[in-house]
C-alpha positions as CSV (number, residue, x, y, z in Angstrom):
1,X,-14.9,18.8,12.6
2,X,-11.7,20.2,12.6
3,X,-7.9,18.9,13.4
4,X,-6.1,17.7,14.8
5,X,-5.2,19.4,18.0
6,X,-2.8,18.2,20.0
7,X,-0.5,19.7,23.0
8,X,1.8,21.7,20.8
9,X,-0.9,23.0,18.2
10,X,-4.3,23.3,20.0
11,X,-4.4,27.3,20.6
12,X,-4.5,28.2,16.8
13,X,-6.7,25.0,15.9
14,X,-8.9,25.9,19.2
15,X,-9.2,29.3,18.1
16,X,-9.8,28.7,14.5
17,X,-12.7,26.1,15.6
18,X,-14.4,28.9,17.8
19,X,-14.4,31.7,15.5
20,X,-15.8,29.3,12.6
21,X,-18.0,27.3,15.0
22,X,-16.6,24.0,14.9
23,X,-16.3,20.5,16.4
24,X,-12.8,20.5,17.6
25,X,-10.5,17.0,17.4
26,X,-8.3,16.9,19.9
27,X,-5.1,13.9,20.0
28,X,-3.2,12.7,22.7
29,X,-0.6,9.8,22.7
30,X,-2.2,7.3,24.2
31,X,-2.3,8.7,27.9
32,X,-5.5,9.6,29.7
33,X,-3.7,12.4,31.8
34,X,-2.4,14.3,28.9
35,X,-5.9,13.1,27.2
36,X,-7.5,15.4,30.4
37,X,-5.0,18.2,30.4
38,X,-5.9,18.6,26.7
39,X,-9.6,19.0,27.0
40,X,-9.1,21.1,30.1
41,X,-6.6,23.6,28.1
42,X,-9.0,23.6,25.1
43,X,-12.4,24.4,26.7
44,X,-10.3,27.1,29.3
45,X,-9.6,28.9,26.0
46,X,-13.4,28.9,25.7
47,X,-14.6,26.2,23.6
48,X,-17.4,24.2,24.9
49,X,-17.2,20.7,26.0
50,X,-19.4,19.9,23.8
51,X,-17.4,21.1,20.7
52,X,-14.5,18.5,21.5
53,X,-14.3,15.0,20.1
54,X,-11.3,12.8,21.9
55,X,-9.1,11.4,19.1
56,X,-7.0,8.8,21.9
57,X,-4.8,7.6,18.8
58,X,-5.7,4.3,18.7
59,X,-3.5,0.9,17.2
60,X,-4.3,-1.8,14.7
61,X,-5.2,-4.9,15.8
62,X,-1.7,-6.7,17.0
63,X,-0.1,-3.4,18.2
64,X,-1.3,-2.6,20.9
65,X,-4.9,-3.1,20.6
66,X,-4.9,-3.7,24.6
67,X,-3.5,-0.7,25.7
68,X,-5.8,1.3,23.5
69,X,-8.6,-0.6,25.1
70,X,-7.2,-0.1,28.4
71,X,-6.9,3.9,27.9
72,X,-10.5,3.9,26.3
73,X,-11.9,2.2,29.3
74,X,-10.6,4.5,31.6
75,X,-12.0,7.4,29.2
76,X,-15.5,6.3,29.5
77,X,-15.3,5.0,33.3
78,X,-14.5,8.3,34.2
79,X,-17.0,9.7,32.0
80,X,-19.4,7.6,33.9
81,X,-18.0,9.0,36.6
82,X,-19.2,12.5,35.8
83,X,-15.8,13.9,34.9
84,X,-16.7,16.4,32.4
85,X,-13.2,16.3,31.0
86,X,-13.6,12.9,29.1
87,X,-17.1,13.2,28.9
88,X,-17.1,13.9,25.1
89,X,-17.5,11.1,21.8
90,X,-14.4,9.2,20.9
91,X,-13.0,9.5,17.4
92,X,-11.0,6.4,15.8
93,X,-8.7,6.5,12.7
94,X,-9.3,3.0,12.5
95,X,-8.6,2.4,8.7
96,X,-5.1,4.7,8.8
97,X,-3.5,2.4,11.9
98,X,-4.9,-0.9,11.2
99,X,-3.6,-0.9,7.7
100,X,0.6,-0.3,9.2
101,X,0.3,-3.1,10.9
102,X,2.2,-5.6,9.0
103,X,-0.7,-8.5,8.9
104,X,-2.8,-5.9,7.3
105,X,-0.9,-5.5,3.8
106,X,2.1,-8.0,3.6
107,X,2.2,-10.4,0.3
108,X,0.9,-13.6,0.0
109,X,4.1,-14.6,-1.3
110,X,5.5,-13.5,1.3
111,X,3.6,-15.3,4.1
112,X,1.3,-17.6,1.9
113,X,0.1,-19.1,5.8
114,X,-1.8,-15.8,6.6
115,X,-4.3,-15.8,4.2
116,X,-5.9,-14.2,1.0
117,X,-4.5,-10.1,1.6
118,X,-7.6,-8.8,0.7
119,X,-9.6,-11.0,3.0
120,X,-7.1,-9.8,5.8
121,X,-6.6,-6.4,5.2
122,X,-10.4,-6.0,5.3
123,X,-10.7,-8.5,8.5
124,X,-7.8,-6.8,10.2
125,X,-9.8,-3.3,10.3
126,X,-13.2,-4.6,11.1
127,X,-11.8,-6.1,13.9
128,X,-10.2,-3.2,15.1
129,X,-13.2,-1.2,14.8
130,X,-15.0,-3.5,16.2
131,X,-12.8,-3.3,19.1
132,X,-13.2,0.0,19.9
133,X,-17.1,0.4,19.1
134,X,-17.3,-2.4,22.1
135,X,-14.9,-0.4,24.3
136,X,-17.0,3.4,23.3
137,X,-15.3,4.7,20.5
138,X,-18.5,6.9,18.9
139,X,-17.0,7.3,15.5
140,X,-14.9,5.5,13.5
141,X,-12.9,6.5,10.3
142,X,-12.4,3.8,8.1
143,X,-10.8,2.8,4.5
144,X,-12.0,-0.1,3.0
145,X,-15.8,-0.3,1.9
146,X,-15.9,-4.3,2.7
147,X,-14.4,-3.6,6.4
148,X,-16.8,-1.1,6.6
149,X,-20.2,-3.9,6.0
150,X,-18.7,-6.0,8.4
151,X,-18.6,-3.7,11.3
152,X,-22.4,-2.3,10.2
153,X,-23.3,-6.1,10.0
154,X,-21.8,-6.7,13.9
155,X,-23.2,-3.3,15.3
156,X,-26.7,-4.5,13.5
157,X,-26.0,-7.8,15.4
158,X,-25.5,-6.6,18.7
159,X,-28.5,-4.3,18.6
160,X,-31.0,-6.6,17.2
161,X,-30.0,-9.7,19.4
């Protein structure tokens, strides 16, 4: 895969993943309209539909979790739908935004009530990703190896209940 496109960038990185064959990222803020436009630019310049991956930006877990949810939700309801524009996999930089939130690496001197850091930091991203997975995110990019077990351990869970 190759990225990130985004509004401002995606004619040279939509080019370069055509003439090298390649699975094409493309990033919007957080706004299934631009989300649309994006993938509707990208495949007019002739990349296939099925050569782009939706990158939504998503949030850690505490900022703004919700409205990532909400966006997601809409993505794959109108997927469902048969809109062709937000019918492709969902990519999630899950490790890189739940690790700024706060929660995720602040001291345990310096909030000693939250908890051991590394227990946090690792639940703070699995619960993110787990998150998304529920909502339809298809691949998640993650950091820390532990977070990483517990998310395996939840989707082996939820398959083999």
């Amino acid at each position: 895969m190759i990225g990130i496109a985004e509004q401002d960038n995606y004619k040279s990185i939509a080019a370069a993943a055509m003439v090298h064959k390649h699975t094409l990222i493309a990033r919007s803020p957080l706004d299934i309209n631009i989300c649309k436009q994006l993938n509707i630019l990208i495949h007019e310049m002739g990349l296939p539909l099925n050569k782009i991956v939706i990158d939504p930006t998503v949030a850690g877990l505490g900022f703004g979790i919700e409205y990532v949810y909400s966006i997601m939700e809409r993505a794959r309801l109108g997927a469902l739908a048969n809109d062709k524009m937000l019918s492709m996999p969902i990519i999630c930089t899950v490790g890189y935004e739940a690790n700024r939130c706060k929660e995720a690496y602040a001291s345990n001197e310096e909030f000693p009530g939250w908890g051991d850091l590394e227990d946090r930091g690792v639940l703070w991203e699995a619960v993110t990703a787990s998150g998304v997975l529920q909502v339809g995110a298809s691949i998640l990019v993650m950091r820390n190896p532990a977070a990483v077990k517990v998310v395996q351990k939840n989707i082996a869970d939820m398959f083999n209940k």
